[in-house]
C-alpha positions as CSV (number, residue, x, y, z in Angstrom):
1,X,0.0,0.0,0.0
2,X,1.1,3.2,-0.9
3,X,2.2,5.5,2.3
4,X,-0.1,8.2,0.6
5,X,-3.5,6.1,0.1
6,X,-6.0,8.5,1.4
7,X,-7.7,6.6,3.9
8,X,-8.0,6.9,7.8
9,X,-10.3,5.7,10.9
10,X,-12.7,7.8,12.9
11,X,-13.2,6.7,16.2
12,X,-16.3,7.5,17.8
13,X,-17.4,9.6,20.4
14,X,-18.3,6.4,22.3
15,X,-15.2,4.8,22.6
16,X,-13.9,5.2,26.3
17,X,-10.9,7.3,26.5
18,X,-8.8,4.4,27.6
19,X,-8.9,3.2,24.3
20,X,-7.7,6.0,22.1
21,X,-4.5,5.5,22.3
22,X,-4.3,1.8,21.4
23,X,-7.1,2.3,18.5
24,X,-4.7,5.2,17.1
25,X,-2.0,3.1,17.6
26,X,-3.5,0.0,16.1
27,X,-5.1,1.8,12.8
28,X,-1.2,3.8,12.1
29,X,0.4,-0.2,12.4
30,X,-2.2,-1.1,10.1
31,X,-1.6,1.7,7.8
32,X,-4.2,4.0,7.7
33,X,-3.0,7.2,7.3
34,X,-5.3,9.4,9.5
35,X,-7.3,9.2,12.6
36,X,-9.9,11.3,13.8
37,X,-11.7,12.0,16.8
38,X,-14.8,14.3,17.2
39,X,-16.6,16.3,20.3
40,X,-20.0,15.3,21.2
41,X,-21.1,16.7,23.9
42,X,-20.7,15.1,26.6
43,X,-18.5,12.7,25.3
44,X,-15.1,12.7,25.6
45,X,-13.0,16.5,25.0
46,X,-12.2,16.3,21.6
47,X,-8.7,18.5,22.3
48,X,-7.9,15.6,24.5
49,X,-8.9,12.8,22.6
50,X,-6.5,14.5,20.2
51,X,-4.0,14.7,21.7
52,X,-4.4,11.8,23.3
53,X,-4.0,10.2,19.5
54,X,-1.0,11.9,18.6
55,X,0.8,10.9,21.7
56,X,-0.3,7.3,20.9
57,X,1.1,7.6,17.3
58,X,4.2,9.1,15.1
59,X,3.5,10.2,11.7
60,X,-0.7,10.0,10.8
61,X,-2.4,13.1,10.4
62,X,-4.6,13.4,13.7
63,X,-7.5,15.6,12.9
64,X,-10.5,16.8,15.4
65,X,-13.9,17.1,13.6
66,X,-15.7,19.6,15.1
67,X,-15.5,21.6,18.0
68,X,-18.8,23.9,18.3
69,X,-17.6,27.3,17.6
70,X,-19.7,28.6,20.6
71,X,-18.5,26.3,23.5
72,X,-15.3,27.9,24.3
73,X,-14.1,31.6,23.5
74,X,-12.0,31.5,20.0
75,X,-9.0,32.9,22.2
76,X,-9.1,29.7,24.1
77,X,-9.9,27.1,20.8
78,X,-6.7,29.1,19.5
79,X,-4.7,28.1,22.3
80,X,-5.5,24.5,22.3
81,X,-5.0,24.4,18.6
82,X,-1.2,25.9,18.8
83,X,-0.4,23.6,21.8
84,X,-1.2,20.5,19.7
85,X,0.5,22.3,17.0
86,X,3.9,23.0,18.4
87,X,4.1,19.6,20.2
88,X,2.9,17.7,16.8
89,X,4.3,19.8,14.0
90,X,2.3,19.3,10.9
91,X,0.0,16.6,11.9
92,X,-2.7,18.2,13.5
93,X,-6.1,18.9,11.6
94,X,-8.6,21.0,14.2
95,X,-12.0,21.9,12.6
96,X,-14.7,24.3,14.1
97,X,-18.5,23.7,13.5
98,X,-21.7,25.6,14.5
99,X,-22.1,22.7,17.4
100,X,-26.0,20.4,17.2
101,X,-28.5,23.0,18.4
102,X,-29.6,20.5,21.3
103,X,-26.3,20.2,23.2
104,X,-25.5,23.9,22.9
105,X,-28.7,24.4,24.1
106,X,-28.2,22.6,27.1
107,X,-25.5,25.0,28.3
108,X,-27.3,28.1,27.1
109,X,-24.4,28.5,24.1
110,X,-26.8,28.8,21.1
111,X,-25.3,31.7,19.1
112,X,-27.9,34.4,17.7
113,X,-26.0,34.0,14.0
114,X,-24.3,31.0,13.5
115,X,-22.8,31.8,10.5
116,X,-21.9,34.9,12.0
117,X,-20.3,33.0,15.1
118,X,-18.6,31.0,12.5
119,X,-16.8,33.7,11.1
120,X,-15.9,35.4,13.8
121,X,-14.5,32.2,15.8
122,X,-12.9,30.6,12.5
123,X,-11.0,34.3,11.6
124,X,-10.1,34.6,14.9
125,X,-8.6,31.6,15.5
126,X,-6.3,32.0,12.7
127,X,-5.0,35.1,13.1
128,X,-3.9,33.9,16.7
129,X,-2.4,31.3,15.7
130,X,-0.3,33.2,13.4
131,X,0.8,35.4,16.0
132,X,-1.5,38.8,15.8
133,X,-2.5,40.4,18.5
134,X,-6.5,40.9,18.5
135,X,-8.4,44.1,19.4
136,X,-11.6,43.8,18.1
137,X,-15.0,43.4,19.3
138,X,-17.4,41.4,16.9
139,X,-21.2,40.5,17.4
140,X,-20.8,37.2,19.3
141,X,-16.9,37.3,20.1
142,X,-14.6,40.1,21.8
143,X,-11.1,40.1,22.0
144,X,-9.1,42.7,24.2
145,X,-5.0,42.5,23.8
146,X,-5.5,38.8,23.4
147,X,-2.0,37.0,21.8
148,X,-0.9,33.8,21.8
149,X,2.5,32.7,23.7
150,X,3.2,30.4,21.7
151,X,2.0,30.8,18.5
152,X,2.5,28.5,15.5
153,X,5.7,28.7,13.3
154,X,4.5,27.0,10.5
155,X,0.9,27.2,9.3
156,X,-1.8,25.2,10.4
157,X,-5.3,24.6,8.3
158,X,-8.1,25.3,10.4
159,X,-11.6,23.8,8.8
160,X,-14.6,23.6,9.5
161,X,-17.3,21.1,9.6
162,X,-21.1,22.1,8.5
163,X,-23.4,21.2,6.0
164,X,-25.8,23.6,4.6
165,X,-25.6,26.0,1.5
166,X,-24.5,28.9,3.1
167,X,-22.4,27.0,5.8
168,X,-20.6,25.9,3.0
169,X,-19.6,28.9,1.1
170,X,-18.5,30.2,4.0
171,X,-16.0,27.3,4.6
172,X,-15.1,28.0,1.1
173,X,-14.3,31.9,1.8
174,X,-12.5,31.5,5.1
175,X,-11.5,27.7,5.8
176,X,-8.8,25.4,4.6
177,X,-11.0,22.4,4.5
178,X,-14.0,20.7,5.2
179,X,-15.5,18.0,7.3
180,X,-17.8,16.3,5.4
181,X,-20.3,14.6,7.8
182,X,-20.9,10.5,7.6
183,X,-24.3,10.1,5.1
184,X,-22.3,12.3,2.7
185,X,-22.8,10.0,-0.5
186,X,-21.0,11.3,-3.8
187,X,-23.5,13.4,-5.0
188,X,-23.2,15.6,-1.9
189,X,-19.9,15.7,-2.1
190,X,-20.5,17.0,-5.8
191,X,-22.9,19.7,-4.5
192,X,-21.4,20.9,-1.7
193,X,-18.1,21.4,-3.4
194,X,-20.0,23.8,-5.8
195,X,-20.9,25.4,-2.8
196,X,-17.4,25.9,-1.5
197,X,-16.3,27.0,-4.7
198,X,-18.5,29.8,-4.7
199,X,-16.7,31.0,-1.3
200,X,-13.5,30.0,-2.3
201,X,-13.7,32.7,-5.8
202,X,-14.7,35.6,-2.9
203,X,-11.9,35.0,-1.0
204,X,-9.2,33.8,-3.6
205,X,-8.6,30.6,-2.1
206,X,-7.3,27.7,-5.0
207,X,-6.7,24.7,-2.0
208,X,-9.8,23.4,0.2
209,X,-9.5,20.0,2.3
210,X,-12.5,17.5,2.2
211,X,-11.9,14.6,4.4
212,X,-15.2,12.6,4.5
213,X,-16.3,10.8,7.4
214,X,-18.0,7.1,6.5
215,X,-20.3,4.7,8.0
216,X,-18.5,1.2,7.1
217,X,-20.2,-2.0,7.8
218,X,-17.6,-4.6,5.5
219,X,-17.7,-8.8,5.6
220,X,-16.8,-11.5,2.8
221,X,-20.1,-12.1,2.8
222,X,-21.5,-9.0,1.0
223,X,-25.1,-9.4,1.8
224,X,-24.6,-10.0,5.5
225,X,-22.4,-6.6,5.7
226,X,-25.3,-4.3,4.2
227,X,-28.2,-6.1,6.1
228,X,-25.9,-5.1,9.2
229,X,-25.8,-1.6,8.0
230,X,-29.5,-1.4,7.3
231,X,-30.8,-0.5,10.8
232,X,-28.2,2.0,11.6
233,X,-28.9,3.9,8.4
234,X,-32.4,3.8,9.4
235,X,-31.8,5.4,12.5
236,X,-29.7,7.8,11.5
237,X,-31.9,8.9,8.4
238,X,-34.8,8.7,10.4
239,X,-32.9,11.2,13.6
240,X,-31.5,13.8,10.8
241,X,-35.0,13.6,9.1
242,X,-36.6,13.7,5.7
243,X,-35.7,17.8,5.4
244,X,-31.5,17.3,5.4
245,X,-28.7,18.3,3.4
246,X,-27.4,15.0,2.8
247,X,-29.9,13.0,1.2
248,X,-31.5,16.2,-0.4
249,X,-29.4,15.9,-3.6
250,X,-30.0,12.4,-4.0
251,X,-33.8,13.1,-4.6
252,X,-34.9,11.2,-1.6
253,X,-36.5,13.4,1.3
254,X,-40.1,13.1,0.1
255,X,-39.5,8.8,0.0
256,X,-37.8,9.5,3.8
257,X,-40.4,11.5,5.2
258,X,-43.1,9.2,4.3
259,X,-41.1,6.4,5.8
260,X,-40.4,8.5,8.7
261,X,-44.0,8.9,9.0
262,X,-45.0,5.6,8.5
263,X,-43.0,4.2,11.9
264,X,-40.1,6.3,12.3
265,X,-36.4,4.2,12.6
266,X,-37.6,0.6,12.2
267,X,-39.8,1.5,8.8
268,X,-37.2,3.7,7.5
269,X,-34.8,0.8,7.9
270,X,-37.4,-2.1,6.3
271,X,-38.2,0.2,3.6
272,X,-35.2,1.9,2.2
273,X,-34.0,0.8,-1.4
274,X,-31.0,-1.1,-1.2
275,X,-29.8,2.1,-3.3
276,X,-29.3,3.9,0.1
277,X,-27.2,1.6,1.6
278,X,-24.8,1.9,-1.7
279,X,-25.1,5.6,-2.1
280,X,-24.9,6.5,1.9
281,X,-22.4,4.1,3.1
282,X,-19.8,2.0,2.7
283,X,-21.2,-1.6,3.1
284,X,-20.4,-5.0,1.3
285,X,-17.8,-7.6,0.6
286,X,-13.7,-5.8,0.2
287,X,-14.6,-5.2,-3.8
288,X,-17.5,-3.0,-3.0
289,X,-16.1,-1.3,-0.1
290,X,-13.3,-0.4,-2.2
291,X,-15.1,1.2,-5.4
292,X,-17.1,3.1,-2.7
293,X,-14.1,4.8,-1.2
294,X,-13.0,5.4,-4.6
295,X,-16.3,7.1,-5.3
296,X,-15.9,9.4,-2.9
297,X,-12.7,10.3,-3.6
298,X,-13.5,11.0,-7.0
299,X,-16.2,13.4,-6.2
300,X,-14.2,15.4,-4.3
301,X,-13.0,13.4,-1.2
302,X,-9.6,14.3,-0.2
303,X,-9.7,11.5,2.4
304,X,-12.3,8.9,3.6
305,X,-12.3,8.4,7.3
306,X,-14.5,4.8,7.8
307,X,-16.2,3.7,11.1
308,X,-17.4,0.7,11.8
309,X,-20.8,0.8,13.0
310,X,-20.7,-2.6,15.2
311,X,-18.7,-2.8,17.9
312,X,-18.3,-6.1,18.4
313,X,-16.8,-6.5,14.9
314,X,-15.1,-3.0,14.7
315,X,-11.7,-4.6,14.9
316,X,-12.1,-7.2,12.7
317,X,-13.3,-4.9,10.1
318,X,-10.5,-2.9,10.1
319,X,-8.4,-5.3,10.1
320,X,-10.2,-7.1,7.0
321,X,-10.0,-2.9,5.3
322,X,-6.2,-3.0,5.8
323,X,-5.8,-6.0,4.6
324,X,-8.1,-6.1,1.4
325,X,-8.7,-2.9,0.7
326,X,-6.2,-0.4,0.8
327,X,-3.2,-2.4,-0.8
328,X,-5.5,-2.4,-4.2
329,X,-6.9,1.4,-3.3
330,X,-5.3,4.4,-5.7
331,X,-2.5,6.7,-4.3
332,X,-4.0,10.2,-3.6
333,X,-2.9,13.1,-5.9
């Protein structure tokens, strides 16, 4: 396998924190090339679960998608981006989200704009990490003389992770990348890279990162993987709901909602095409597994991060990925 084959591991929000650093550890032996942790709330701390990942390991690009953009002041997301930074030079990915209205909720963190929080947190953030000192007092952020000690020497891409129209352009205008949330089948990808584009003219940017997270349910037996995968899709289909970003391009909100409708989860799951499965995740024997990764990177993927959806198999899965799919899987670039 080629040191440069685009594909990593995310590891969930579930996973107890004593097992980050043998999971890293594990998936950079295997050779995947990135890992990925993430910050539901009240999960574990997706700084520490970071860094956590990056002491565990010695060259894979560690990335952390999403911090909410609201839960902690920019000055502070800055520092705990540089830390990692300095301490793991160049393999350190942090990205920045609006945050799932119901946990920021919770702590009373919902910003008035979140596109305007966005910007403000995002914009911040870089220009402490390049080493400005910030004076400037915005509509949800205000910064007083605020610097960084130890800001970075080289340059670190800051992304974020959302998935709506505007969201988008706006990652295009001010971000170095995008997290591209699991349920992102190709044709999203195509979409929301137009989106992206769009921002990206405005601001003059020519580079944007896309690494795309992946539900990934894999066996020899190819039937067996996608019935595993069915009633996870159905669930998570039937929590994001028929009026999404995801399967909107696709065509198939008004088929979801009636589904929805009909007995939430458990009919969306019974009465999905099998077209859902192919287009939504990445479930099947090694062959098909394969030629959906390499979907995805052709449509705009710049990685694929997989995650196994059943635990008790996780391992195994991986294990049956390293060793099936990514020695026949096209270098990136």
């Amino acid at each position: 396998m080629s040191e440069t084959t685009p594909v990593g591991i995310f590891i969930a929000t579930a996973t107890p924190p004593g097992r980050i650093a043998p999971l890293a550890a594990s998936a950079e032996r295997a050779g995947f090339a990135e890992v990925w942790v993430a910050e539901d709330y009240f999960c574990h701390g997706g700084f520490s679960a970071a860094a956590i990942a990056l002491g565990a390991t010695r060259e894979v690009t560690v990335g952390l998608g999403v911090v909410a953009a609201v839960v902690r002041h920019p000055a502070a997301t800055a520092m705990e981006i540089a830390t990692l930074a300095r301490a793991f030079p160049g393999r350190f990915r942090p990205g920045i989200g609006h945050g799932l209205g119901a946990w920021t909720d919770q702590m009373n963190l919902t910003a008035r704009s979140p596109l305007t929080a966005l910007r403000e947190c995002v914009t911040g953030v870089q220009s402490l990490l390049a080493g400005q000192t910030l004076d400037a007092g915005g509509k949800e952020f205000t910064f007083r003389s605020v610097q960084l000690t130890h800001p970075v020497d080289a340059r670190t891409p800051v992304l974020t992770g959302v998935l709506g129209p505007k969201s988008l352009e706006l990652s295009g205008e001010i971000a170095d990348g995008t997290v591209v949330s699991i349920m992102a089948g190709p044709q999203y990808l195509k979409t929301a890279r137009t989106h992206i584009q769009t921002g990206m003219d405005k601001s003059g940017r020519t580079e944007h990162l896309l690494p795309t997270f992946a539900m990934l349910s894999i066996d020899t037996d190819g039937a067996a993987a996608k019935a595993a995968m069915r009633p996870v899709l159905g669930f998570f289909l039937a929590t994001v709901g028929a009026h999404n970003s995801l399967t909107q391009p696709y065509g198939y909100n008004e088929h979801l909602a009636y589904l929805i409708d009909k007995g939430g989860p458990q009919a969306v799951a019974e009465g999905m095409p099998d077209e859902w499965i192919d287009e939504l995740t990445l479930s099947g024997d090694p062959d098909e597994v394969g030629a959906g990764i390499e979907r995805l990177l052709a449509a705009g993927a710049t990685s694929v991060m997989i995650s196994p959806v059943n635990a008790t198999t996780a391992q195994a899965e991986l294990d049956l990925v390293a060793g099936t799919v990514l020695p026949v899987l096209r270098p990136a670039g």
